[in-house]
N, C-alpha and C positions, 0 to 999 in steps of 0.2 A: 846277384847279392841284394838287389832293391825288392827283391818281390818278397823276400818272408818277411823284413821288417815291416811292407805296405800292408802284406794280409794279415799278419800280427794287429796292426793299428786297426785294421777295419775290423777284424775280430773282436779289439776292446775295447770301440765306442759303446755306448748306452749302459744303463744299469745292470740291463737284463745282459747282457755280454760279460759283465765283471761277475753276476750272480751262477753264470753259467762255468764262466774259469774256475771258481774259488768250489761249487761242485765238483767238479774237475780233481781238481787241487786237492781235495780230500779224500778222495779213493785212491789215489796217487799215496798222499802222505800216510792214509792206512796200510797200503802194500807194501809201503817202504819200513815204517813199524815192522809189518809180519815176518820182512826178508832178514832187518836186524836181530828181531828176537831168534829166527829161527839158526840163522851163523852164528847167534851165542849158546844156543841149546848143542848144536853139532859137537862144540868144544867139549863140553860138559861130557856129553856121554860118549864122546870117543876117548877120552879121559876113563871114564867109567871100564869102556875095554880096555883098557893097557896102550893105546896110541895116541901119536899125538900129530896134530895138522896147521900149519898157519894159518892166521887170520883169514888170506884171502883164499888159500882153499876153502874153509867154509862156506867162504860168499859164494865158490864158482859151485860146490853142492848145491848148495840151498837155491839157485838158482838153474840149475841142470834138472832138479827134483819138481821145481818147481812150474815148473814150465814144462815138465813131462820129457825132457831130452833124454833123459836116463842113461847119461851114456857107462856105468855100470862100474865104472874104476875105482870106486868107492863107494864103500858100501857098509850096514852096521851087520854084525855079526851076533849081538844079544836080543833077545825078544823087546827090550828094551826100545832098543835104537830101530828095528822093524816097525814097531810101533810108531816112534816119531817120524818117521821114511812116510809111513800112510799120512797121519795129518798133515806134513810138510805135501806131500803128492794133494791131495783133497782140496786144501788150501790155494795151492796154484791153480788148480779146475774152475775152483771159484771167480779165484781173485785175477787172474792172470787171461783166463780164457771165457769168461763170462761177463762180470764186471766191468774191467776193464775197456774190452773192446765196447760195450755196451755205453759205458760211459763216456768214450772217444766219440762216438756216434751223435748220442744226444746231446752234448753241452760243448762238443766240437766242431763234428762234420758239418752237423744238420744248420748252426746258426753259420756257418760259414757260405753254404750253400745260400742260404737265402738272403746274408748280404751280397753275395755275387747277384741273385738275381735284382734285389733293392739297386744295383748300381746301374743295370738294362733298362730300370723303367724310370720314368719322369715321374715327379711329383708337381712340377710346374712349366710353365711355357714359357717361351725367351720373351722381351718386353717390346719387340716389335710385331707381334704377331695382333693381327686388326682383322673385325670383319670374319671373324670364322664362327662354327656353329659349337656349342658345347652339349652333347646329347648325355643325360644322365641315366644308366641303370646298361646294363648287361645281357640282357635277352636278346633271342632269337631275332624280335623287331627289329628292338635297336640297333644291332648288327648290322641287320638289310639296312637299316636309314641309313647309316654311316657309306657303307659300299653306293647306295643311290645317288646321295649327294656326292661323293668324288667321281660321279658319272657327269653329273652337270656340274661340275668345276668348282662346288665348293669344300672346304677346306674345314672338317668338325674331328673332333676330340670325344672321347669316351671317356666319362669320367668313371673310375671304379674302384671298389672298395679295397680289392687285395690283393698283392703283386703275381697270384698265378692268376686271375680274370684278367690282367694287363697283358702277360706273357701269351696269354691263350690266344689275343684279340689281336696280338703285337704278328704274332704267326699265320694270323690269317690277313694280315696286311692292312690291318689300321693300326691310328693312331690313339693312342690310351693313354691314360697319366692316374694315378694312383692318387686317394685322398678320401680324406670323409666327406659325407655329403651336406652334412649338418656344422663344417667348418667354414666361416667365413676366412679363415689365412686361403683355405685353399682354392675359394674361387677368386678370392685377389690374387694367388700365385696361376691361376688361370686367365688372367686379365678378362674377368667378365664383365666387368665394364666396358671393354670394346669390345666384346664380342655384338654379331649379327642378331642373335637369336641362341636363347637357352631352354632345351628339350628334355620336358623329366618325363620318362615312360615306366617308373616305377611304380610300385603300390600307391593305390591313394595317401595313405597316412603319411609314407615319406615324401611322395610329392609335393604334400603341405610342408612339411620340414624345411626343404629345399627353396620353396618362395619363401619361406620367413627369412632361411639365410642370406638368400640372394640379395632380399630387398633392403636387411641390410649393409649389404655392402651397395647396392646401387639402386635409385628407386624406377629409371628409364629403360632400362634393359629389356627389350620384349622376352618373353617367357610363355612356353608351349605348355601345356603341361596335358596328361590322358586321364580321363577318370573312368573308374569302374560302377563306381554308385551313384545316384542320384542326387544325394544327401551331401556330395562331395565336391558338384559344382560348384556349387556357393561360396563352401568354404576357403576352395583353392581360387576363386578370383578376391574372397577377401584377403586372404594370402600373400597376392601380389599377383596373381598368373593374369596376365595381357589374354592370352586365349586357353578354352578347355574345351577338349572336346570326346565325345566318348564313341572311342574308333571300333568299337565292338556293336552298338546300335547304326553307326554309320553301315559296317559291312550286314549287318541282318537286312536291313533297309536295301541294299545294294543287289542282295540275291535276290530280290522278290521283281527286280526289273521288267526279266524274261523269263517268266513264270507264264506258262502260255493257258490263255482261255478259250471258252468255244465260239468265240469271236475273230477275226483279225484284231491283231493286239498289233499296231505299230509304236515299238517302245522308244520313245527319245533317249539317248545316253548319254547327251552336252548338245550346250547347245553356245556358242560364240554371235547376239549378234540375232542376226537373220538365216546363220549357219545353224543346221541341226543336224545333229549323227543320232542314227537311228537303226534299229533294225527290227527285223518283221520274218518270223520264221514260213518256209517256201509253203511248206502242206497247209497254212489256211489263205493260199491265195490259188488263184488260177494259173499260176506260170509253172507248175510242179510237169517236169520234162520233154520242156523247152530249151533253148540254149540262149544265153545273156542275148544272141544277135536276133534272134527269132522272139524274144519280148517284147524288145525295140522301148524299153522300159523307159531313155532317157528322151526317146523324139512320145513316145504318150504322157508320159511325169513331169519330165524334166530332170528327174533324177539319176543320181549317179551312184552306181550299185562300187563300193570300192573293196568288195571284199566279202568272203563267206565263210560262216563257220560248219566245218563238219566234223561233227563229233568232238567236238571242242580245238579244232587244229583251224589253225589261219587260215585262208586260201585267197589266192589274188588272182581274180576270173579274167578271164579271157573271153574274147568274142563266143568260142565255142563250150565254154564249158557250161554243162549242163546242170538246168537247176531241178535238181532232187528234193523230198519231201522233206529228207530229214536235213537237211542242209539250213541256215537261218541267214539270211542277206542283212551286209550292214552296208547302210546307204548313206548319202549324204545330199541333202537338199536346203531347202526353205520350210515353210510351214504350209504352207499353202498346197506346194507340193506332194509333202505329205500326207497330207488331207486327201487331195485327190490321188495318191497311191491306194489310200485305205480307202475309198469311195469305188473307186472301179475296179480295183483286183481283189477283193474279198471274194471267198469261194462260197458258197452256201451248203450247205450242206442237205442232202436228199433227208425226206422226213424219217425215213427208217433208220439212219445213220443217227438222227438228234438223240441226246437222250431224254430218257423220263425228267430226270430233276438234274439240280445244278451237281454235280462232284465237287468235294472238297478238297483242298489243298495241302498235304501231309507233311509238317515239319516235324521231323525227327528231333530233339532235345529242346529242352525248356528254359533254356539259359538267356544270357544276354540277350548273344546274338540271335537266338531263335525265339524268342519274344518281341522284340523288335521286328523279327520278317514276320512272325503271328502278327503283330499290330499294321504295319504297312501292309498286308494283303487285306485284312479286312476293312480299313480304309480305299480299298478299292473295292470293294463292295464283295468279295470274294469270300466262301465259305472256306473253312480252315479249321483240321482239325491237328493238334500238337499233341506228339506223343513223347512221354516222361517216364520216368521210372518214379516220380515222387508227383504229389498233388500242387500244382503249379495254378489252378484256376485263379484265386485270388488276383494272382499279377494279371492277367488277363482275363480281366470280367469279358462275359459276352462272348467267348471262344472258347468251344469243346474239346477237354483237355480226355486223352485217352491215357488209363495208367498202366504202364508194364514194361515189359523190357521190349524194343524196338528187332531185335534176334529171334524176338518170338512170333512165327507165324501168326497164332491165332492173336494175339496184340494188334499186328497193320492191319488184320485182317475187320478185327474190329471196328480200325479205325478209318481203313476204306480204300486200301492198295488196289482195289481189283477194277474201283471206278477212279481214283485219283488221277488229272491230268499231269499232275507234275509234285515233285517228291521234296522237300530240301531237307538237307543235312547238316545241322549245324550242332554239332557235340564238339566241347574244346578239346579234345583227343583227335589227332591225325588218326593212328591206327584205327582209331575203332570207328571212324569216317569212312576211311577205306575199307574196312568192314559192311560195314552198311552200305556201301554201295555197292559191293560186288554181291551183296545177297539180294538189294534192291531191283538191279539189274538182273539176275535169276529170275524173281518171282512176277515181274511186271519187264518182258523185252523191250516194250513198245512206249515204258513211261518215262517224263521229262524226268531227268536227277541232278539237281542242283544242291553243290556240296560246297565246303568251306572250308579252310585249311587253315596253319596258322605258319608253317613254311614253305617258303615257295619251292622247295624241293620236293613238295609233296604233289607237288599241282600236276606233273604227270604222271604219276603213279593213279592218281587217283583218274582223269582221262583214260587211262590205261584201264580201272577197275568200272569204266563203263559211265561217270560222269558227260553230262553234258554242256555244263559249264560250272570251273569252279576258281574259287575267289579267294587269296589269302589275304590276313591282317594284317601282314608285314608290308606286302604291294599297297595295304590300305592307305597307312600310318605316311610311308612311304609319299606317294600323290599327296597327300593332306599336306605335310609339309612341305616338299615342293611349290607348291601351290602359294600357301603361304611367302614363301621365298621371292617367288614369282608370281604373281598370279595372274590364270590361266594359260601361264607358258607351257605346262604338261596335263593331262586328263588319261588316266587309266580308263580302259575299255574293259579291258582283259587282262589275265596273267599277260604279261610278255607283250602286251600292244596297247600303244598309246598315243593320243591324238596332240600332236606337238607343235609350237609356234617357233619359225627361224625366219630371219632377213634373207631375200635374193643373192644379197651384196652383187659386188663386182663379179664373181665368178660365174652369176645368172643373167645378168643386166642383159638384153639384145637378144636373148636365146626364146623360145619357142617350150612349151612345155611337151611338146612333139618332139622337138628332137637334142631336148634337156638332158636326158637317159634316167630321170628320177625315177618313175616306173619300171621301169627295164634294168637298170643298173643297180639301182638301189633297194628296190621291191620296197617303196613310199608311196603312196597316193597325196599331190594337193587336193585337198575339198573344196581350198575357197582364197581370198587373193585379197589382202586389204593393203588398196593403196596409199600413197603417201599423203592425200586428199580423203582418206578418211571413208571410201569410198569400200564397200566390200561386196568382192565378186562372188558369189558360190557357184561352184562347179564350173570355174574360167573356159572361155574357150581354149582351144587347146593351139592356137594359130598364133594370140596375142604375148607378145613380144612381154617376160617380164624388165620391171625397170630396179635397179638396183636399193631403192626404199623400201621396196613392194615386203608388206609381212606378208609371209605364207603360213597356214593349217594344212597339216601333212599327219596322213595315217601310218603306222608304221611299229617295229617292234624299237627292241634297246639295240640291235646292230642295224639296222636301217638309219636308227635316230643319230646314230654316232658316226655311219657312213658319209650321211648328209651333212653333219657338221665337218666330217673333214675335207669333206670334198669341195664344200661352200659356203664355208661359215666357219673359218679357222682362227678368227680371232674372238669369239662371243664371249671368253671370261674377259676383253677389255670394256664389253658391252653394259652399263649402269644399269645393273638389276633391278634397281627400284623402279623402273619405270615400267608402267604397265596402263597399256593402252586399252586395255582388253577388260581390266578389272573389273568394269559397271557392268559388262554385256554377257560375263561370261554366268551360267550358271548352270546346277544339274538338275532336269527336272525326271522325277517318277518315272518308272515305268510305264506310267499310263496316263491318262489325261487329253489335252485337245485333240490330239486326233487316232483314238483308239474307238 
């Protein structure tokens, strides 16, 4: 008995609730007119035949007739009253069987429905809730950020504009809360004044929206914010944004890495310190079909090979596993080390093999991100030609821009597929990325193809369409703020692998990285050992006893990285994030540089 007065109520709160009843209410009171008029017309002309019926036999005609039941027991017998039988029938079709249900629909069901869902979703947070992250906007990114950070233990909110983006986001198992972004009630019913950190990944124009609102309600609050334009940095730190950053020239920047020349290219990819992860693809050195043991890499280097990529897939080598041309070793050393990797294994190449001139390097789309990997290659002194379907030279003075569609043979052909050492793909279209590389991969077997994604659900698909390494902006965005959060507690490598900072604790204190099971069990490599003295090992012996202060640098994916924390590190959300020992030392340098 409590439930229809409650959805009664919830039904006629708001304006629009009362404006929708009284719609209602009016196709109602027109039906109710048409049934009256029509039981007093019945009288009339059954009169007119020589019979006569009660008032409520009328009603129960005009209502048999009307609603088409016709159950036939009355009936008019003058052309007359046939006549009125049709309007009364026609009438009810309308009124009864179109209208009607039509209007129950619209100004009943439908706002019903959607206060049902209005009661599912939040519009604000409870007042203890401290230290969490507020991500603003809806996208595919922002989604991955949200699921990242409840990987590392923090605790963020989707803000969004309308309760099916909440219901959609609520279903895939975050947290969402409903509100405009341009209201200041709503990030005070967001408590973002205690919040961590506040992330706007929307358009630039509303990003700026969002710091004016924020910073009125609080002027301390750190504030992330993404820009797409140039012209937007500015505006969005006078705004209020604490940081900007534009994660689309970051990722162009990113593929140009491992971009391979007719050099040894030993490419740094972080460096912690005195610690440097790096990798150096197998075909321009000397070890091409050998085995890790018969290199003897780490008693000539010092180096410690912790991994290989073939064909874009992970691999954790072994004593015997053998190093193939197309395979690419990521190692982990010092500098110095490095140095001397690239000093004594570089392969030379026989003079017939050289070519005549240099080959240029062919970025597919003229956008952000492939403006930014055109500009970071030719700062490495690399030729580069960018193919467009529109004339893009202007943004890139000093780079040979090819015009046409990239589907068309004689277009790459133009632009130099047949000598190009390495290809990258940056169009903001998944599919037609994956496109292009599987026709890339056709017309050139043998060339590097570096692609770019913008889900990470794409990132095998497109391995699969013959990519050699590919990169999303979601993993991008992702790391960045991580980073941020902690900094350099996390460093993306790759889709799926990342070079990660955790304490020994108690469950490592006394053990042996020998007979730890971290390798073996966990499929993690340490690279390097910074002791509680401040002191940092790389590539620790494997004998020395860790001690329970000891920060570890471990290679590894997101189940590795989550292995390791349960296994040995099960309390790290009580651990004071802000501390970060690492901050000054950590940074990423080019793909090329001191020792290429």
């Amino acid at each position: 008995m409590k439930f229809f007065p409650s959805q009664f109520s919830l039904l006629s709160q708001g304006k629009g609730a009362r404006r929708n009843f009284g719609y209602f209410f009016r196709v109602i009171f027109i039906l109710a007119v048409c049934v009256a008029v029509f039981s007093v017309m019945f009288h009339y002309i059954m009169e007119y035949e020589g019979r006569d019926y009660s008032w409520i036999t009328g009603l129960y005609w005009t209502l048999t007739v009307m609603s088409t039941l016709g159950f036939g027991d009355i009936t008019f017998h003058s052309d007359l009253g046939m006549v009125f039988s049709i309007v009364v029938l026609l009438t009810g079709i309308v009124g009864l069987l179109i209208v009607l249900p039509s209007s129950f629909i619209q100004f009943v069901y439908t706002p019903w429905l959607e206060a049902q869902k209005k009661k599912e979703v939040q519009h604000s947070l409870p007042a203890s809730v401290r230290n969490h992250i507020i991500i603003v906007g809806v996208s595919p990114v922002a989604r991955n950020l949200a699921q990242v950070l409840a990987r590392y233990g923090f605790h963020s909110v989707l803000l969004c504009a309308n309760t099916q983006q909440a219901l959609d986001l609520m279903d895939l198992g975050l947290h969402a809360v409903v509100g405009d972004y341009d209201d200041v009630e709503v990030y005070r019913g967001l408590h973002a004044q205690n919040a961590r950190l506040v992330v706007a990944l929307d358009a630039d124009v509303r990003n700026i929206n969002v710091a004016f609102t924020l910073r009125e309600l609080d002027k301390k609050v750190p504030m992330v914010s993404r820009a797409e334009k140039d012209e937007s940095i500015e505006i969005l730190k006078l705004a209020g944004c604490s940081s900007v950053f534009q994660f689309r020239k970051t990722l162009g920047r990113s593929l140009t890495r491992r971009v391979i020349t007719d050099k040894l290219s030993v490419s740094p990819l972080v460096t912690f310190g005195p610690l440097v992860i790096a990798e150096a693809p197998v075909k321009q050195t000397s070890l091409g079909g050998m085995t890790l043991r018969e290199s003897d890499l780490r008693g000539r280097t010092g180096i410690n090979v912790v991994g290989l990529w073939n064909h874009g897939v992970f691999e954790h080598p072994g004593p015997d596993t053998v190093l193939e041309d197309h395979k690419v070793l990521v190692m982990a050393g010092s500098r110095e080390q490095m140095r001397t990797f690239s000093r004594e294994l570089a392969r030379e190449k026989p003079e017939e093999q050289k070519p005549a001139g240099r080959s240029a390097v062919l970025v597919i789309g003229g956008g952000r991100v492939g403006t930014a990997a055109a500009m970071a290659l030719k700062e490495r002194g690399l030729d580069v030609v960018v193919v467009d379907r529109t004339n893009i030279a202007s943004r890139i003075p000093g780079i040979r821009v090819q015009i046409g569609d990239a589907s068309d043979p004689f277009t790459l052909e133009q632009a130099g597929i047949k000598t190009s050492p390495s290809i990258l793909i940056t169009t903001h279209d998944d599919d037609t990325n994956i496109y292009l590389t599987i026709y890339c991969r056709r017309l050139r077997p043998d060339v590097q193809i570096i692609t770019r994604t913008n889900l990470d659900r794409n990132v095998h698909v497109l391995h699969m369409a013959g990519a050699d390494l590919v990169l999303s902006l979601a993993s991008m965005v992702s790391s960045q703020i991580i980073n941020l959060l902690e900094p350099g507690r996390v460093f993306m490598l790759n889709e799926g692998l990342n070079i990660f900072r955790a304490v020994a604790g108690e469950g490592l204190a006394g053990k042996t990285l020998v007979n730890s099971g971290i390798r073996k069990n966990l499929r993690c490599n340490v690279v390097a050992v910074k002791t509680a003295r401040g002191e940092m090992l790389v590539n620790p012996d494997p004998l020395r006893e860790f001690q329970a202060a000891d920060e570890l640098f471990l290679i590894g994916d997101a189940a590795s990285e989550t292995a390791y924390y349960e296994a040995y590190w099960p309390d790290r959300g009580q651990r004071n994030r802000n501390e970060s020992s690492f901050s000054e030392d950590h940074r990423h340098e080019p793909g090329h540089g001191w020792f290429a």
